[in-house]
C-alpha positions in Angstrom: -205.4 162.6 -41.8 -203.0 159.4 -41.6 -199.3 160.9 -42.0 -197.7 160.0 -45.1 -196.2 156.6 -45.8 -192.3 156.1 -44.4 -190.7 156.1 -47.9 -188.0 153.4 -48.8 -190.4 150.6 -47.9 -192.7 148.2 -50.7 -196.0 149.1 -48.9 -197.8 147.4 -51.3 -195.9 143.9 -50.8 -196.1 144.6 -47.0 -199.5 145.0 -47.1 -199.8 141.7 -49.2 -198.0 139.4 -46.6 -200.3 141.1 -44.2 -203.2 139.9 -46.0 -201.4 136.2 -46.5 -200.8 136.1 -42.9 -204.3 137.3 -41.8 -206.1 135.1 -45.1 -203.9 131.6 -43.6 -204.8 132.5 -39.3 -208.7 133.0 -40.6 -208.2 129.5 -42.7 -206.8 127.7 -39.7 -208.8 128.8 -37.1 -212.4 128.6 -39.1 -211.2 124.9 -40.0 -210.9 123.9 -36.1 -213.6 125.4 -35.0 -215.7 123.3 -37.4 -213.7 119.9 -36.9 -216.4 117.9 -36.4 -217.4 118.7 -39.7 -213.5 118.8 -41.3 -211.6 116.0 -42.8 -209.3 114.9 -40.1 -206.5 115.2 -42.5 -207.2 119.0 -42.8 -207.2 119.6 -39.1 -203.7 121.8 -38.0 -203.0 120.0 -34.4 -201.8 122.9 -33.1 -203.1 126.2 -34.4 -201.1 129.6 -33.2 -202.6 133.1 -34.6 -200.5 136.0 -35.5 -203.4 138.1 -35.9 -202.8 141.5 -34.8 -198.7 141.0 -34.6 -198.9 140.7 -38.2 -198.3 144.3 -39.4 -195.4 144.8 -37.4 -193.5 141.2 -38.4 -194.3 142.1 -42.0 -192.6 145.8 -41.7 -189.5 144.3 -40.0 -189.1 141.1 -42.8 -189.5 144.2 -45.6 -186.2 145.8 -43.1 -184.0 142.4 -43.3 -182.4 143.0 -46.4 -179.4 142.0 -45.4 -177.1 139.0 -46.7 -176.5 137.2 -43.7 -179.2 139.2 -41.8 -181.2 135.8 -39.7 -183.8 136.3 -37.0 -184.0 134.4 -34.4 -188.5 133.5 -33.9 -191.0 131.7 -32.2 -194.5 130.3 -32.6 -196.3 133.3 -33.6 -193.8 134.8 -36.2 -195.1 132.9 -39.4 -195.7 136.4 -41.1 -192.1 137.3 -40.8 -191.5 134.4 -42.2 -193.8 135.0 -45.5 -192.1 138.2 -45.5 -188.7 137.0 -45.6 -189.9 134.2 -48.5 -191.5 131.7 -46.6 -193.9 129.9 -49.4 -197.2 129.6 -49.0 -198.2 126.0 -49.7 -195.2 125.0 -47.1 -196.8 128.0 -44.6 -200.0 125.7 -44.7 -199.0 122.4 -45.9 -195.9 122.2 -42.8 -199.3 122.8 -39.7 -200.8 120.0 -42.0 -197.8 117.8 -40.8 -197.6 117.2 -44.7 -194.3 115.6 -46.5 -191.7 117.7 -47.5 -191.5 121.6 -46.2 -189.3 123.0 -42.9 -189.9 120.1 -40.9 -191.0 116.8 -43.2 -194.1 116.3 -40.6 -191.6 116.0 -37.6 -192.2 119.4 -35.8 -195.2 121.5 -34.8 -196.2 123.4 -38.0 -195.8 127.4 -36.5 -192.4 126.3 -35.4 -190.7 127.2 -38.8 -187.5 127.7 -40.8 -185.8 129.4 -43.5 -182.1 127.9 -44.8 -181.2 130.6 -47.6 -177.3 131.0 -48.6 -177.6 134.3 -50.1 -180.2 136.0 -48.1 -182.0 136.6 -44.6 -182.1 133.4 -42.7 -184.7 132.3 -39.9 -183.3 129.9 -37.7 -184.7 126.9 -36.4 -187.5 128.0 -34.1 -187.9 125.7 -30.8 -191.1 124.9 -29.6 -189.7 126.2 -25.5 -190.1 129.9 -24.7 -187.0 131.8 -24.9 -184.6 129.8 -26.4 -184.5 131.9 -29.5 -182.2 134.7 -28.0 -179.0 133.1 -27.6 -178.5 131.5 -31.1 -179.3 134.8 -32.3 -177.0 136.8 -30.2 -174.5 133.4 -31.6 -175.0 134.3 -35.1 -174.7 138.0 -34.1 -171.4 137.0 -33.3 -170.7 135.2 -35.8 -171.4 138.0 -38.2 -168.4 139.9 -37.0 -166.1 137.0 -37.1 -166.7 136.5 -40.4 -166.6 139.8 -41.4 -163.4 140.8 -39.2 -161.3 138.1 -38.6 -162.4 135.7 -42.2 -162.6 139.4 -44.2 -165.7 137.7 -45.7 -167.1 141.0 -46.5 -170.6 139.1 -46.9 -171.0 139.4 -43.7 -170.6 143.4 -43.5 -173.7 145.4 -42.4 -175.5 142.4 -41.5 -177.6 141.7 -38.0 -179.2 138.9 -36.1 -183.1 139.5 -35.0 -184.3 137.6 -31.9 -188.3 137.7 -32.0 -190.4 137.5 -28.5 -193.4 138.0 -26.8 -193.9 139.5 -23.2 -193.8 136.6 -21.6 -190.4 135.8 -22.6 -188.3 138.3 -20.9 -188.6 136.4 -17.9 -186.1 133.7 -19.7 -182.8 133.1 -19.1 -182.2 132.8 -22.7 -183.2 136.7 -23.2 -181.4 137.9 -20.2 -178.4 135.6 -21.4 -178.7 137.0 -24.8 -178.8 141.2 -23.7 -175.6 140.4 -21.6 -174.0 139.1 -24.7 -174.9 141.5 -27.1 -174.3 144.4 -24.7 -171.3 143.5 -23.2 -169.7 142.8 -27.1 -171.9 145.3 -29.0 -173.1 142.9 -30.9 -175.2 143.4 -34.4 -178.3 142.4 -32.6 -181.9 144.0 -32.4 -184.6 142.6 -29.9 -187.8 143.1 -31.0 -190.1 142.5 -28.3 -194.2 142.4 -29.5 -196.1 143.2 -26.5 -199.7 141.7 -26.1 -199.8 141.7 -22.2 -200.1 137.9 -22.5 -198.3 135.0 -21.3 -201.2 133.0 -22.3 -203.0 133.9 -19.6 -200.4 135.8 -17.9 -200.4 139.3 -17.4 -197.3 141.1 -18.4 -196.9 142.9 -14.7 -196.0 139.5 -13.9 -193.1 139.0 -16.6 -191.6 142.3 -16.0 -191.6 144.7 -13.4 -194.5 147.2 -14.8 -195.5 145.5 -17.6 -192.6 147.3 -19.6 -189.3 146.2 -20.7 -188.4 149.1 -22.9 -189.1 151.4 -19.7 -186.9 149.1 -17.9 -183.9 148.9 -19.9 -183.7 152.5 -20.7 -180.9 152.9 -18.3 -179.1 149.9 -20.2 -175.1 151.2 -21.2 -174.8 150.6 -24.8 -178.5 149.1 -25.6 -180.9 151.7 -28.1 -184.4 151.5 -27.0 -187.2 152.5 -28.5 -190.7 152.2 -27.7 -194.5 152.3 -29.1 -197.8 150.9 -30.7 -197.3 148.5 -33.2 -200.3 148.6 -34.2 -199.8 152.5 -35.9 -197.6 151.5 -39.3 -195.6 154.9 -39.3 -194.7 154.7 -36.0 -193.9 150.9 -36.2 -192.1 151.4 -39.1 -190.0 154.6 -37.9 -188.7 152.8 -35.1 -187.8 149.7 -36.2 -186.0 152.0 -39.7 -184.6 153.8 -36.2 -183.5 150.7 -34.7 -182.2 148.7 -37.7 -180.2 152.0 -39.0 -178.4 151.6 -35.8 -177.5 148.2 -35.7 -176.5 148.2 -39.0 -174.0 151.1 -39.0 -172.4 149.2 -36.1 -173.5 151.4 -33.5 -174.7 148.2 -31.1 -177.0 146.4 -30.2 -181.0 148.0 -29.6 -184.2 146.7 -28.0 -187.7 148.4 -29.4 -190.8 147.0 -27.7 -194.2 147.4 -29.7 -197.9 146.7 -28.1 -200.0 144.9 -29.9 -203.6 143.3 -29.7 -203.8 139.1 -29.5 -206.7 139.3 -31.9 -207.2 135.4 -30.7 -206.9 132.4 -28.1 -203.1 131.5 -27.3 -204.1 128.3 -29.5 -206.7 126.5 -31.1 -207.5 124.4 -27.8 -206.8 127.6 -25.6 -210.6 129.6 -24.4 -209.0 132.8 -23.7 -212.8 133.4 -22.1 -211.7 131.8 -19.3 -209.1 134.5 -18.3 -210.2 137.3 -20.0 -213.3 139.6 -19.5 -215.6 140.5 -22.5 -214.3 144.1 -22.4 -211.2 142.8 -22.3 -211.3 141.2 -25.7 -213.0 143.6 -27.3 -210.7 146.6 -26.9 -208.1 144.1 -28.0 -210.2 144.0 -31.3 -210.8 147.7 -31.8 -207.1 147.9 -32.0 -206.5 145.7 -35.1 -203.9 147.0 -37.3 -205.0 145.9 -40.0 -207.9 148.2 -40.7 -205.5 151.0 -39.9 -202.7 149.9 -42.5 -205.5 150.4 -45.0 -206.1 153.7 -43.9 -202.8 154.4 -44.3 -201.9 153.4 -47.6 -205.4 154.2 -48.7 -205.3 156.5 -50.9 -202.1 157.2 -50.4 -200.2 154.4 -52.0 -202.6 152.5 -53.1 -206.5 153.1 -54.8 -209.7 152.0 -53.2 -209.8 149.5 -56.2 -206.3 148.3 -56.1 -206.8 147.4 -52.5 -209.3 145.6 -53.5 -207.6 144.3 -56.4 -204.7 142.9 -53.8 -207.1 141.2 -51.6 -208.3 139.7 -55.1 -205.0 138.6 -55.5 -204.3 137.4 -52.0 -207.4 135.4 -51.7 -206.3 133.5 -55.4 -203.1 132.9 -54.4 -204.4 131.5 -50.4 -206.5 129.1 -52.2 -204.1 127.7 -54.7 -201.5 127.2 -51.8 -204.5 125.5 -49.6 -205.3 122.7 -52.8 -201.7 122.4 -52.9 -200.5 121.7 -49.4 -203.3 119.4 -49.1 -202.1 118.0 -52.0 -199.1 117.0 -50.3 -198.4 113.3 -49.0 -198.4 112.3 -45.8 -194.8 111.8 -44.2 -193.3 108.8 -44.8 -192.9 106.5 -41.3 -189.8 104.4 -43.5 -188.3 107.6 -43.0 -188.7 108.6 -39.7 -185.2 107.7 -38.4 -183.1 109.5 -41.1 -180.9 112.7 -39.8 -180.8 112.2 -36.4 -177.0 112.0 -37.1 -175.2 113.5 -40.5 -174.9 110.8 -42.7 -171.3 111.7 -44.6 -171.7 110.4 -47.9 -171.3 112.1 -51.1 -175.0 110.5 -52.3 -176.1 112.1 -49.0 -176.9 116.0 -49.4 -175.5 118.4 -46.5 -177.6 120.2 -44.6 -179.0 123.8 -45.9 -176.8 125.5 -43.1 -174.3 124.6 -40.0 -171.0 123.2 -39.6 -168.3 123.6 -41.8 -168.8 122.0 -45.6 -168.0 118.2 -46.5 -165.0 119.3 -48.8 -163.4 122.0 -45.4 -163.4 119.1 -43.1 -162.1 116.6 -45.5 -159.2 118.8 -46.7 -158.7 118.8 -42.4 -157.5 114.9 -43.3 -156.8 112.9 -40.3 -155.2 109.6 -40.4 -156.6 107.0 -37.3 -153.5 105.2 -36.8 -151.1 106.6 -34.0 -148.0 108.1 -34.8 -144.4 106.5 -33.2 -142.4 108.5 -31.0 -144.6 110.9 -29.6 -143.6 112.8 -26.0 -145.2 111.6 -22.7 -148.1 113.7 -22.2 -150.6 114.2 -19.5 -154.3 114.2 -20.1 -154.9 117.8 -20.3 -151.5 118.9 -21.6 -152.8 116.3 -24.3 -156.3 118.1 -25.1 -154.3 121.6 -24.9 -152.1 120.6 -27.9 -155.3 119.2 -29.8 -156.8 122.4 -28.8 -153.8 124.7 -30.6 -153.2 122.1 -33.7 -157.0 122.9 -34.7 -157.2 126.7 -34.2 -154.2 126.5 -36.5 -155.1 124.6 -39.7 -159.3 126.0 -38.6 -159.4 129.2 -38.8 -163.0 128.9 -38.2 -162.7 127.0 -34.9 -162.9 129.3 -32.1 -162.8 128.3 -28.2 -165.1 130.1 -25.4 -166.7 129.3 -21.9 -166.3 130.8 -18.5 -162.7 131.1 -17.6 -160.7 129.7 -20.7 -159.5 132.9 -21.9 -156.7 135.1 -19.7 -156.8 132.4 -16.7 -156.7 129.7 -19.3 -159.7 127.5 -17.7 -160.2 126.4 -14.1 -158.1 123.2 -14.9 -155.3 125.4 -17.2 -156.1 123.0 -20.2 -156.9 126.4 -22.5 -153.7 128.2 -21.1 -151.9 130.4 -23.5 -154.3 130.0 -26.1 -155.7 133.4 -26.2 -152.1 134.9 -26.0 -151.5 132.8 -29.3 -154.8 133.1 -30.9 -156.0 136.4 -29.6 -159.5 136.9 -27.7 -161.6 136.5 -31.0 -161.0 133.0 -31.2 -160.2 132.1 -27.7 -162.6 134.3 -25.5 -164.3 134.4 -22.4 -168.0 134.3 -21.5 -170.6 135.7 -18.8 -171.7 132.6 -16.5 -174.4 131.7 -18.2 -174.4 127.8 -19.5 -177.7 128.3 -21.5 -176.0 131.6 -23.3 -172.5 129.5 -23.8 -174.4 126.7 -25.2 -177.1 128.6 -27.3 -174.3 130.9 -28.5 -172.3 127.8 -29.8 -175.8 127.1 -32.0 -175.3 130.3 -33.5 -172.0 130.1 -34.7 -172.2 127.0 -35.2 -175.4 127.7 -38.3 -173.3 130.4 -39.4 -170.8 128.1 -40.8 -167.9 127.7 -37.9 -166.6 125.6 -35.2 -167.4 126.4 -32.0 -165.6 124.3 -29.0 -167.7 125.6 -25.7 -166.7 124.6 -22.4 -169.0 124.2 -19.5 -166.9 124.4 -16.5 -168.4 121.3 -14.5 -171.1 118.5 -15.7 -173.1 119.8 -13.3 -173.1 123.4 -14.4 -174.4 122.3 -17.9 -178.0 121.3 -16.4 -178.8 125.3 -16.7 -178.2 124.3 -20.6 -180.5 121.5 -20.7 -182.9 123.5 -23.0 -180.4 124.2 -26.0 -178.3 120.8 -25.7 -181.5 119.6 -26.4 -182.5 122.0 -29.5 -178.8 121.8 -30.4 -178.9 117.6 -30.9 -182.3 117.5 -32.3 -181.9 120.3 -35.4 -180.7 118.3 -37.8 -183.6 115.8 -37.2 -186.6 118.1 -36.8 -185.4 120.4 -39.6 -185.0 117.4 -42.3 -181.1 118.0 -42.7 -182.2 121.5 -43.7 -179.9 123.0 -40.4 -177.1 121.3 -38.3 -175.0 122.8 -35.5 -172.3 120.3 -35.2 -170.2 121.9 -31.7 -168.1 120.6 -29.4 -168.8 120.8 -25.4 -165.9 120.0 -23.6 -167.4 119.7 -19.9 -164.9 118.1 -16.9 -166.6 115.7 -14.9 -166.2 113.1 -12.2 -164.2 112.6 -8.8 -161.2 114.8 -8.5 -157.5 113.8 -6.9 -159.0 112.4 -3.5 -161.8 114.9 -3.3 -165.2 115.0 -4.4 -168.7 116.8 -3.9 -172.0 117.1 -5.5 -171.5 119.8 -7.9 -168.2 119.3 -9.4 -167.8 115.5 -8.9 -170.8 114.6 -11.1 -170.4 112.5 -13.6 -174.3 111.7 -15.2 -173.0 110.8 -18.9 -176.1 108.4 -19.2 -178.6 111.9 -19.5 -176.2 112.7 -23.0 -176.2 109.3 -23.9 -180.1 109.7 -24.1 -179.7 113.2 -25.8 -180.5 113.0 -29.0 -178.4 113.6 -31.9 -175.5 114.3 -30.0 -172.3 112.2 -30.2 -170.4 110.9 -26.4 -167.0 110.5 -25.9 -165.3 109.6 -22.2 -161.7 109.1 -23.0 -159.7 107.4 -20.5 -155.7 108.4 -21.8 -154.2 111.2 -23.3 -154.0 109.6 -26.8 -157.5 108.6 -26.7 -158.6 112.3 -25.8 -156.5 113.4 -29.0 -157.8 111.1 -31.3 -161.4 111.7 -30.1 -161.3 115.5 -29.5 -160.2 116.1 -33.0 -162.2 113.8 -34.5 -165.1 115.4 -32.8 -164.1 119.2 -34.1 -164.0 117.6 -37.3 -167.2 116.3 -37.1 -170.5 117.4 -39.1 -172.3 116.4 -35.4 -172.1 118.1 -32.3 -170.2 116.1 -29.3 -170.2 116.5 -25.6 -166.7 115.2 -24.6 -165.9 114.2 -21.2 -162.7 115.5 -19.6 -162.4 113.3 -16.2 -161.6 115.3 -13.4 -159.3 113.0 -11.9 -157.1 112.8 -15.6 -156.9 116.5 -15.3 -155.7 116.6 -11.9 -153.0 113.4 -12.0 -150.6 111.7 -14.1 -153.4 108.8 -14.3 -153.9 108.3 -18.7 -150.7 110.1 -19.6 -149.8 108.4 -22.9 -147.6 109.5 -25.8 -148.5 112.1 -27.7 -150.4 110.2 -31.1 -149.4 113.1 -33.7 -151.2 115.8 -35.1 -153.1 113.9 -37.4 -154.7 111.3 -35.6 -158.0 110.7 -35.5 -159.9 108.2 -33.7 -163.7 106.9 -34.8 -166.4 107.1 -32.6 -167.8 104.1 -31.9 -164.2 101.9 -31.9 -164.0 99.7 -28.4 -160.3 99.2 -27.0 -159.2 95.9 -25.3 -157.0 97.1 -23.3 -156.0 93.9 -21.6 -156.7 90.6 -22.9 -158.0 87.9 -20.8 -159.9 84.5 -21.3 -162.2 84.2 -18.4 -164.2 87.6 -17.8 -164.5 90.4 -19.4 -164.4 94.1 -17.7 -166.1 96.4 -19.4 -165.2 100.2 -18.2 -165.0 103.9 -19.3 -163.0 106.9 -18.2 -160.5 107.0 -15.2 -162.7 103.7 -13.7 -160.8 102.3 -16.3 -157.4 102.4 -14.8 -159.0 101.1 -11.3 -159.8 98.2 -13.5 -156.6 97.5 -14.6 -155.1 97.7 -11.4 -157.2 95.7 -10.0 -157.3 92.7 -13.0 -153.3 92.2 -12.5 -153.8 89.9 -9.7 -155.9 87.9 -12.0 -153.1 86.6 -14.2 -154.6 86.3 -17.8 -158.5 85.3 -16.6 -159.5 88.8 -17.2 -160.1 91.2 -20.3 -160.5 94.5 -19.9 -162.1 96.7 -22.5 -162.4 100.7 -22.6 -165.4 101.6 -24.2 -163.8 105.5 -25.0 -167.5 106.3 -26.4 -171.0 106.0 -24.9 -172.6 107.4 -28.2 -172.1 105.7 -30.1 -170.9 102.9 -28.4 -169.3 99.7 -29.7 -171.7 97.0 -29.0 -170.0 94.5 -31.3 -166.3 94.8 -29.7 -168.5 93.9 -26.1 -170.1 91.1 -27.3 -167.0 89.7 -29.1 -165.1 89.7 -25.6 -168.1 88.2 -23.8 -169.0 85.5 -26.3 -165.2 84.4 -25.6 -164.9 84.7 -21.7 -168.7 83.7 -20.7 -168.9 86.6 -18.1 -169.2 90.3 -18.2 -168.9 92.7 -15.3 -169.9 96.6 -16.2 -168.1 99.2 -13.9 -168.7 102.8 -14.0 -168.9 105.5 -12.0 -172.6 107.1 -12.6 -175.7 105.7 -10.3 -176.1 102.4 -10.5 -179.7 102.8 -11.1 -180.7 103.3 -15.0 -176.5 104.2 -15.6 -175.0 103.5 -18.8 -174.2 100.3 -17.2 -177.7 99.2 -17.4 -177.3 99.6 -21.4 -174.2 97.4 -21.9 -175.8 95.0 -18.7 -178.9 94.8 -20.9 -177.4 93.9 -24.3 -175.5 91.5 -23.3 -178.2 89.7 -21.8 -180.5 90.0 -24.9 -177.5 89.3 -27.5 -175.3 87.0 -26.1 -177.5 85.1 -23.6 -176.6 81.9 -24.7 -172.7 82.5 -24.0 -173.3 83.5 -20.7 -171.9 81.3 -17.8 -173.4 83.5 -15.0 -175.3 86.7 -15.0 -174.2 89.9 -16.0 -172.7 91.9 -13.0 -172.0 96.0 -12.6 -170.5 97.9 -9.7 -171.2 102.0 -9.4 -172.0 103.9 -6.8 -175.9 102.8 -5.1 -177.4 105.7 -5.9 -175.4 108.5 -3.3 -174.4 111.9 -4.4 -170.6 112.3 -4.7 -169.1 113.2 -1.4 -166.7 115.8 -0.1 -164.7 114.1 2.4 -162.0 111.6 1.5 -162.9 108.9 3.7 -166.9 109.1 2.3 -165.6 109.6 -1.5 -163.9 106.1 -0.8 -166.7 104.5 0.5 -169.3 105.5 -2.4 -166.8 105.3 -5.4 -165.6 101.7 -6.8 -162.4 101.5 -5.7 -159.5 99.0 -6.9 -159.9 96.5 -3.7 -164.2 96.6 -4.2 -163.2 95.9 -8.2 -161.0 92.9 -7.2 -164.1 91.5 -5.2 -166.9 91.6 -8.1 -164.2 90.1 -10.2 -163.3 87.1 -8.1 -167.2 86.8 -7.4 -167.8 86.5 -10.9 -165.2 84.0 -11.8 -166.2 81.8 -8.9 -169.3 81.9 -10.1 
């Protein structure tokens, strides 16, 4: 006899998202496997089943009832997703790659999202394994600043969700993400679904034993439960169990539930090829949805109003199917809109992320310099800019390895947490992918995160979320944006140098999509630019130079508190007639040095950003002088250098008196040694040369 039905719960509308969910998988797959026979436009490119996770997702969406409650998914959570209010022409018409819906045709269809303002969010889900933990352990967080330190009482009794199969354990992102929520007690429930299946992995081989739950029963501060998700009162009692917790503030809690994968990984997978026959079918004898029925059979619901809902489901499948086919096809005029915010009032903002149009406009900012200022060095400089915004934001809050007590490796956060206390100015574990992937978090929830990644190269852990991070507000359609700033010191240091904290690599963000690249060269420049950045509805990766931090090379007076300075906006730095010198960062000052012996023949122009970068102000100065030599401090091969090089040839050919030149380092790691630093990096005397050479030429 099946035990009664967990009161507190709408069984009935559970069991009709079950349905949905089961009626759309059926509809997809039966489609593919008859393609030949299919319109091509009805084909879903790539087909996920949730079939047999599907009575467990729909329990827990009928559990997030809370106002700023947002789960963190992946590609098989599409019935959470109905359950949370997903709708069901976008559920099949988004796989279509139709117009319109969570992705406007730009993303895979199962990799969904769910913008509500007054209601359980789904963040954007990423087509990579894993990297749904961290923004959820961000939002997590971001739940108790909001409710503690804003009193937005909102935010009270809310949780993040992170979503995740076996095979995802093994990520850094979910280890990343336990530490977090652990370590702060954060709001945050893991709900692992557990088919045995990394495709065609077993789960022995993500996890010790084939069970996390076991594992992390020793865990301080982590409730654990474990179980069969495909039994409904024992996948609803522990996840009531672990919600209850959660939400009273108790801490974070894990609850791992078995279930069957009813189907291939995907529609091209043969799951026949790594699994036996017996195999499979003891996977199907353990469909929950036959035993949901039996559940709520008679229990909650008549023989003949089951049927009656399955009635209902199957009318409201195939009105949703004529109307997502319905759809148009994506526009291609379109294609390029959102990679970047586009801040105009005829321009809507997006769903969620970032603070609102009218918060960072009431900010102000003015972009000329003020008189007067003090003599400041480059990181006393970014320090003040640092403390001016965390007082007029009280939504900007500063984190990464370091910053907080010790005040960061290079002291440019010290004090800060004295004046701020450690919920706005806070330390983190050493985990780049968690620092960055937390920053998405807080960053949908509304704030202003300012991470810092200790090194340039230490951020290559990250690569993962930088990339989610720039591309959100493209692959969503504007509907999520998490505009962040990553402050990340790079470059030689004061006559040192080595290959891990000596990299500079700002071409690979200059490629990143969506994200915005500034490389300041003076203290004024990093105020104008750092502010403008956390004022920004994009996120930024800003460049501190190691050798700025470390000397009194760029100290500049201090611009005011209100300055601002456009991305995008060239400096000529020295004018000249003959050549111009085109530079970035603290090469810029070798440049200078090494253009005085050149009387006026040279013009010298700081480029301050990458991305954008200011094309016009380039082409302006070589149209004038007839030559251009490019200097950075990246490879030479496929640098930023090779962008400006290659522009100028194509756009100002004609004015060209000799080829375009560039000096950087051939290709060599950055060496620890003085003597080999000297001999890889452009120095002042090498400069001089490739400047004579070109005005010979």
């Amino acid at each position: 006899m099946p035990k009664r039905p967990l009161p507190g719960l709408d069984w009935r509308r559970i069991a009709y998202h079950v349905l949905a969910s089961r009626a759309m998988d059926d509809l997809e797959e039966a489609t593919n496997r008859n393609r030949a026979t299919v319109p091509k436009e009805h084909l879903v490119l790539y087909q996920f089943s949730a079939r047999g996770h599907d009575v467990a997702q729909c329990i827990l969406g009928a559990l997030m009832t809370g106002e700023r409650d947002a789960a963190g998914a992946y590609y098989r959570s599409r019935p959470l997703l109905l359950a949370l209010g997903l709708p069901f022409d976008d559920a099949l018409g988004s796989p279509l790659g139709r117009a319109g819906g969570f992705s406007d045709g730009r993303d895979i269809g199962v990799v969904c999202n769910l913008p509500n303002r007054s209601g359980p969010v789904v963040l954007p889900m990423s087509g990579d394994v894993g990297s749904q933990y961290t923004p959820t352990a961000g939002w997590a967080q971001a739940i108790t600043y909001h409710r503690d330190v804003l009193k937005d009482t909102r935010w009270a009794g809310s949780i993040g969700v992170a979503l995740g199969g076996d095979g995802s354990v093994a990520t850094n992102g979910f280890w990343s993400a336990l530490t977090m929520a652990t370590t702060l007690s954060l709001p945050m429930l893991f709900y692992i679904e557990d088919n045995n299946l990394g495709i065609s992995v077993k789960g022995e081989m993500q996890t010790p034993g084939g069970d996390i739950a076991r594992n992390l029963e020793a865990f301080g501060n982590l409730f654990v439960r474990n179980g069969d998700g495909t039994d409904p009162h024992q996948t609803a009692t522990l996840l009531q169990e672990c919600v209850t917790h959660v939400r009273r503030g108790a801490g974070p809690a894990l609850v791992r539930l078995t279930v069957p994968r009813l189907s291939s990984h995907s529609g091209p997978d043969n799951q026949k090829g790594y699994r036996t026959d017996a195999e499979i079918a003891a996977d199907q004898a353990r469909d929950p949805l036959p035993r949901l029925r039996d559940y709520l059979v008679p229990a909650v619901l008549t023989t003949a109003e089951w049927t009656a809902l399955e009635a209902e489901v199957a009318g409201d499948i195939e009105r949703a199917v004529t109307a997502a086919r319905a759809r148009p096809m994506p526009d291609p005029v379109t294609i390029g809109d959102h990679r970047y915010a586009e801040d105009r009032d005829d321009v809507p903002e997006a769903g969620l992320g970032g603070l609102a149009r009218s918060e960072r406009r009431a900010l102000g900012g003015a972009p000329t310099a003020a008189d007067g200022g003090e003599m400041l060095r480059f990181a006393e400089a970014v320090r003040r800019t640092l403390r001016h915004e965390l007082e007029v934001n009280p939504k900007l809050v500063v984190f990464g390895e370091d910053v907080g007590k010790k005040g960061g490796v290079h002291l440019v956060t010290e004090g800060l947490q004295r004046q701020f206390g450690a919920e706005r100015v806070f330390d983190t574990s050493l985990s780049e992918e968690g620092i960055v992937g937390r920053a998405s978090g807080l960053a949908i929830s509304g704030l202003m995160p300012v991470a810092e990644i200790q090194f340039r190269k230490y951020a290559d852990p990250a690569t993962e979320q930088l990339n989610n991070t720039g591309t959100m507000r493209w692959r969503t359609a504007n509907r999520f944006a998490a505009p962040m700033v990553v402050r990340m010191p790079g470059g030689f240091g004061k006559d040192v140098g080595d290959p891990w904290h000596s990299l500079s690599d700002e071409v690979r963000f200059a490629h990143a999509y969506g994200w915005q690249v500034a490389i300041p060269s003076n203290a004024a420049d990093a105020v104008g630019l750092l502010r403008a950045a956390m004022r920004s509805p994009n996120p930024t990766v800003f460049f501190e130079h190691r050798s700025l931090l470390m000397t009194g090379d760029g100290a500049a007076p201090y611009p005011g508190d209100d300055y601002v300075l456009p991305f995008g906006q060239a400096r000529v730095v020295r004018a000249g007639t003959d050549l111009t010198v085109v530079s970035w960062g603290a090469m810029v000052h070798r440049c200078l040095e090494a253009a005085e012996r050149f009387g006026a023949a040279v013009e010298v122009i700081d480029l301050r950003t990458i991305a954008p970068w200011d094309r016009a102000a380039v082409l302006t100065s070589v149209t004038k002088t007839g030559r251009c030599l490019v200097v950075h401090e990246d490879n030479m091969t496929a640098g930023f250098g090779a962008e400006v090089a290659s522009v100028v040839a194509q756009e100002a050919f004609w004015h060209l008196d000799t080829p375009v030149r560039r000096l950087a380092p051939e290709d060599i790691p950055m060496p620890y040694h003085p003597v080999l630093l000297d001999a890889v990096l452009p120095n002042v005397e090498r400069i001089g040369q490739e400047i004579e050479a070109a005005l010979r030429a």
